[in-house]
C-alpha positions in Angstrom: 10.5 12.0 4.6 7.4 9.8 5.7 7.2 11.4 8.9 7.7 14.9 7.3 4.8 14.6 4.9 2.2 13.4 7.2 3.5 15.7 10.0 3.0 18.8 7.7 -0.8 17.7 6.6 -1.3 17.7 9.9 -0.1 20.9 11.2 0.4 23.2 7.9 3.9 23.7 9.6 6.1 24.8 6.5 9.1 23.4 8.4 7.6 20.0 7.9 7.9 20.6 4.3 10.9 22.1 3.9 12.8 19.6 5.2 10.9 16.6 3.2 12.1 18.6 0.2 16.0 19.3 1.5 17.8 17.9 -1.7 19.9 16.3 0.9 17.0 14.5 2.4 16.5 12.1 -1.2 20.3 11.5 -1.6 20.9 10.2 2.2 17.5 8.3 1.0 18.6 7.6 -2.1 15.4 7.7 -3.6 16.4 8.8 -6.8 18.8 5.4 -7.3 16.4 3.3 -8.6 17.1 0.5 -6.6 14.4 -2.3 -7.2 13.7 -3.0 -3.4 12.9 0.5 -2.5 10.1 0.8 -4.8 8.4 -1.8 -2.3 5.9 0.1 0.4 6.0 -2.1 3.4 6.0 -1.9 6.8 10.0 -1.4 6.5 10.3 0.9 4.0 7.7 4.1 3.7 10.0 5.8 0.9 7.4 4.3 -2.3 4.8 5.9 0.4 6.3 9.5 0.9 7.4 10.0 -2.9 3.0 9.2 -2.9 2.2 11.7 -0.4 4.3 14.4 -1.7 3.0 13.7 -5.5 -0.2 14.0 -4.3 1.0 17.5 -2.7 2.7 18.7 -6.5 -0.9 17.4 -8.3 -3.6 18.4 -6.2 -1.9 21.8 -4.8 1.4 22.2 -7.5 3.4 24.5 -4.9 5.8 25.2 -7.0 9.1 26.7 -6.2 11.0 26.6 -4.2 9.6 22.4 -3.3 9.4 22.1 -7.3 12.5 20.7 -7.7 11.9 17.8 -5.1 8.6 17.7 -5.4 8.9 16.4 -9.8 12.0 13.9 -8.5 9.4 12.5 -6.0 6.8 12.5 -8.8 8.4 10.6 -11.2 10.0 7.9 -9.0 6.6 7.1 -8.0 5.2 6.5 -11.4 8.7 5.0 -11.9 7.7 2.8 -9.1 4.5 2.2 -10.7 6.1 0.5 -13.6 8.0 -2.0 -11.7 4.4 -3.3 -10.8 3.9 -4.5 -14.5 4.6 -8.4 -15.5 5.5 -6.7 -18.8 8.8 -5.3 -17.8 10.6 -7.5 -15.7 11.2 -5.8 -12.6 9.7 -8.5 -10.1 9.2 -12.2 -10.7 6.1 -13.8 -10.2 4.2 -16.8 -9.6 2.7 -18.8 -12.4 -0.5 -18.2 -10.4 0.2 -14.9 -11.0 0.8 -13.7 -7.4 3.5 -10.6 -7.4 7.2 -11.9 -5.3 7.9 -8.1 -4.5 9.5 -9.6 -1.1 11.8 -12.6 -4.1 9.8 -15.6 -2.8 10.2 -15.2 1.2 7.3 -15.9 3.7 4.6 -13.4 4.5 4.2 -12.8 0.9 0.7 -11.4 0.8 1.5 -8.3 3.3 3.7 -6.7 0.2 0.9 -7.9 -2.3 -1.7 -5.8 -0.4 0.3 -2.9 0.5 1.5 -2.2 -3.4 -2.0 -3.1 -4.5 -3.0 -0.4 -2.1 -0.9 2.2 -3.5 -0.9 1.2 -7.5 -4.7 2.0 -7.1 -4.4 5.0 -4.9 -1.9 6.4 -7.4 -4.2 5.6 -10.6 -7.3 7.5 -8.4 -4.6 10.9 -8.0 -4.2 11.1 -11.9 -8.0 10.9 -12.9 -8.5 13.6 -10.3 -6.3 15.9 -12.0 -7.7 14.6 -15.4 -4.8 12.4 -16.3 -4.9 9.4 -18.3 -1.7 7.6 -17.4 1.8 7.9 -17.6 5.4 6.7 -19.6 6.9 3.6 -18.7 10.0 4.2 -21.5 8.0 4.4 -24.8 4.7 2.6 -23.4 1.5 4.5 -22.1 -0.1 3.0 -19.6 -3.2 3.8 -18.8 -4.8 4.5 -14.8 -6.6 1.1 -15.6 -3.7 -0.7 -16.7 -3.0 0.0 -12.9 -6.1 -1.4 -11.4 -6.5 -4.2 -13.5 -2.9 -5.1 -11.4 -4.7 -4.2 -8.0 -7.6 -6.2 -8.8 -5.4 -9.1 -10.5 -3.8 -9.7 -6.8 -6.8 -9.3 -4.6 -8.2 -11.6 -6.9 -5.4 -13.9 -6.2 -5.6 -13.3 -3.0 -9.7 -14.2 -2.8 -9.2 -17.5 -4.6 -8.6 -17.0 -8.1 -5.1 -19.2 -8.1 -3.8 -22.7 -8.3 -4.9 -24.0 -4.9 -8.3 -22.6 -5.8 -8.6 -21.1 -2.0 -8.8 -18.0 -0.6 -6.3 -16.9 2.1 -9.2 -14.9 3.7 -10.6 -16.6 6.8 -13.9 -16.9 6.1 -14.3 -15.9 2.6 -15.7 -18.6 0.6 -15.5 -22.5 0.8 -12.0 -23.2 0.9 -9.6 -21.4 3.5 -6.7 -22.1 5.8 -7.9 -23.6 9.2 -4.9 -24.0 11.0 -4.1 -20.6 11.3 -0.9 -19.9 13.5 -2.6 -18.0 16.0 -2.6 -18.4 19.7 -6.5 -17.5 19.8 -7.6 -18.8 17.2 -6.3 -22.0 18.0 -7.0 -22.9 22.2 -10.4 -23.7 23.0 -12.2 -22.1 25.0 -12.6 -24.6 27.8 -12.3 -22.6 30.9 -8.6 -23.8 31.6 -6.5 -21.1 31.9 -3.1 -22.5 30.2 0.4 -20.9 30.5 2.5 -20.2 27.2 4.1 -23.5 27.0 0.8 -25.0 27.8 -0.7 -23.8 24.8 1.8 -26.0 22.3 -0.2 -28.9 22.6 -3.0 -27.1 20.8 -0.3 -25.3 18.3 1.0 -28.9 17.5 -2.2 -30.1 17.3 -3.5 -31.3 13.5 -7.2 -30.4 14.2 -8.8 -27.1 12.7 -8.9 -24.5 14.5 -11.8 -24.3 17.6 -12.5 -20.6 16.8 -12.6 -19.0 13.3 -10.6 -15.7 12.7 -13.1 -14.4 10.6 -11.8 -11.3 8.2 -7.6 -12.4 8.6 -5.5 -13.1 6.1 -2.6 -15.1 6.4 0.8 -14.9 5.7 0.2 -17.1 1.6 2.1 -18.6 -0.3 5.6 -20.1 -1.8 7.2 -18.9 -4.7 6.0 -21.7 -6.5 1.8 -21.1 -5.6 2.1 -23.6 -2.5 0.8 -23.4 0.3 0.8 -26.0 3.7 -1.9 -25.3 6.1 -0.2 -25.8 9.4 -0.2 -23.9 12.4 4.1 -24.8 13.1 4.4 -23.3 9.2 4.0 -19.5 10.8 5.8 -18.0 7.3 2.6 -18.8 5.4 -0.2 -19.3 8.1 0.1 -16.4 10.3 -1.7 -13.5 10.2 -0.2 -10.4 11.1 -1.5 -6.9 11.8 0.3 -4.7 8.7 -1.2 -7.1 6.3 -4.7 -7.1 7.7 -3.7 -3.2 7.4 -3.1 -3.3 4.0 -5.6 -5.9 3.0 -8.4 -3.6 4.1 -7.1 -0.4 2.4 -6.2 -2.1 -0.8 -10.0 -3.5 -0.5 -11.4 -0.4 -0.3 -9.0 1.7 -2.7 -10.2 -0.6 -5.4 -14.0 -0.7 -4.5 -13.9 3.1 -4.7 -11.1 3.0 -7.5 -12.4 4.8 -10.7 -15.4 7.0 -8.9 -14.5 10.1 -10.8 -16.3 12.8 -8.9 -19.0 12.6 -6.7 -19.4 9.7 -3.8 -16.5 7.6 -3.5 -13.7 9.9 -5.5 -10.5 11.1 -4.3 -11.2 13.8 -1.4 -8.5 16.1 -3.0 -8.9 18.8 -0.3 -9.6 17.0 3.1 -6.2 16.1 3.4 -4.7 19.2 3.1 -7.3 21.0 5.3 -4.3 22.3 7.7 -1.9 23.2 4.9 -2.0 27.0 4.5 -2.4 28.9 1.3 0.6 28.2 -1.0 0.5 31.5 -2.5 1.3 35.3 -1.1 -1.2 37.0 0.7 -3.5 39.9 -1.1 -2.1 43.2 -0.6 -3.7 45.3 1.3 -6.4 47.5 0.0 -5.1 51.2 -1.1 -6.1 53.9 1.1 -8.8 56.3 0.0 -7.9 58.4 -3.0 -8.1 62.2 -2.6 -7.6 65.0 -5.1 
């Protein structure tokens, strides 16, 4: 389904859709189960992020039939999937700091954070495009802010605003983790060239780090808001590339969250710049009348 969707804005091939909206493809997925974990967009499951890509399709180009009937299932498990991101309702535990466990408490908690921070404010950003205020979660409204006050409550988090006062941002502000688990962030550069097992000495050593990873963000941390800054405790110190990934994208989603129009909104037709016309063609004009 994730490789259907972006495969068929980048071509316009209507085989790309088709099969993203098989009603077999969503049952073998079984996106429609409502099973907590799948709501999660990670690096091991794209499902929350194709249900988000082909919403976008039904609000910003509404197809209609015959993708209609796949295309409202997707649509409403994503803002389904929305309401599992609220405190409110139960779905997910979270810290007392108020960090979100969408992975239940396991290390490299931050990489989920980001990436469902990323998409809760991409998703609030599709309905004021289309003019629409929010959505149903049972008999409560909530509102496209009531989604980025979530995205900005974790990247808060995130940039210090939690019990260990620190930000788990190398580099951003006074307090971060040093003793990152990180091959290059943590040998010297001392012109010795030093094998893999050569470098343990300097993963084992208790010393901050001899070069600053400016810009990563590390793996965070427990379930209870702790976090131990060693380079051996890989779970919470090292960074990875999918949640710089998502770190930067939820960054930027809410920076330009809430534009409107103009600079900064939702490009609603970029996107779909290969995706033919989703209509018949004009006739053709009637020949020449004669009496």
């Amino acid at each position: 389904m994730w490789s259907a969707a972006w495969m068929y804005y980048a071509t316009g091939n209507t085989s790309y859709i088709t099969f993203a909206t098989d009603p077999r493809l969503p049952k073998n997925a079984k996106a429609f189960y409502n099973i907590l974990d799948f709501s999660v967009f990670s690096w091991d499951n794209k499902l929350p992020g194709a249900q988000l890509l082909l919403s976008r399709l039904r609000m910003f180009l509404n197809p209609g039939y015959p993708y209609e009937e796949s295309l409202i299932g997707y649509h409403n498990a994503t803002s389904l999937n929305m309401c599992m991101y609220f405190r409110r309702f139960g779905a997910f535990n979270f810290t007392k700091g108020g960090m979100a466990l969408f992975n239940h408490g396991k290390g490299q908690a931050l990489q989920y954070v980001v990436a469902n921070s990323f998409v809760a404010a991409l998703y609030a950003d599709y309905m004021e495009a289309v003019n629409v205020p929010g959505w149903y979660c049972g008999p409560n409204f909530m509102s496209i802010n009531d989604l980025r006050d979530f995205s900005k409550s974790q990247l808060n988090y995130i940039l210090g605003q939690n019990p260990k006062k620190m930000s788990y941002v190398v580099g951003f502000g006074k307090k971060y983790p040093r003793h990152l688990h990180h091959r290059g962030a943590s040998t010297p550069k001392n012109g010795i060239k030093y094998s893999c097992t050569g470098g343990y000495k300097w993963r084992d050593s208790k010393n901050a780090n001899p070069n600053l990873l400016t810009g990563a963000m590390v793996g965070g941390p427990d379930r209870n808001d702790k976090f131990k800054d060693s380079r051996n405790n890989h779970a919470q110190t090292e960074p990875t590339l999918v949640g710089n990934a998502g770190l930067v994208a939820a960054l930027v989603a809410i920076t330009n969250s809430g534009r409107g129009v103009g600079v900064g909104a939702v490009d609603k037709n970029t996107m779909f710049s290969a995706v033919p016309p989703m209509f018949p063609a004009a006739p053709p004009p009637p020949s020449s009348w004669k009496p």
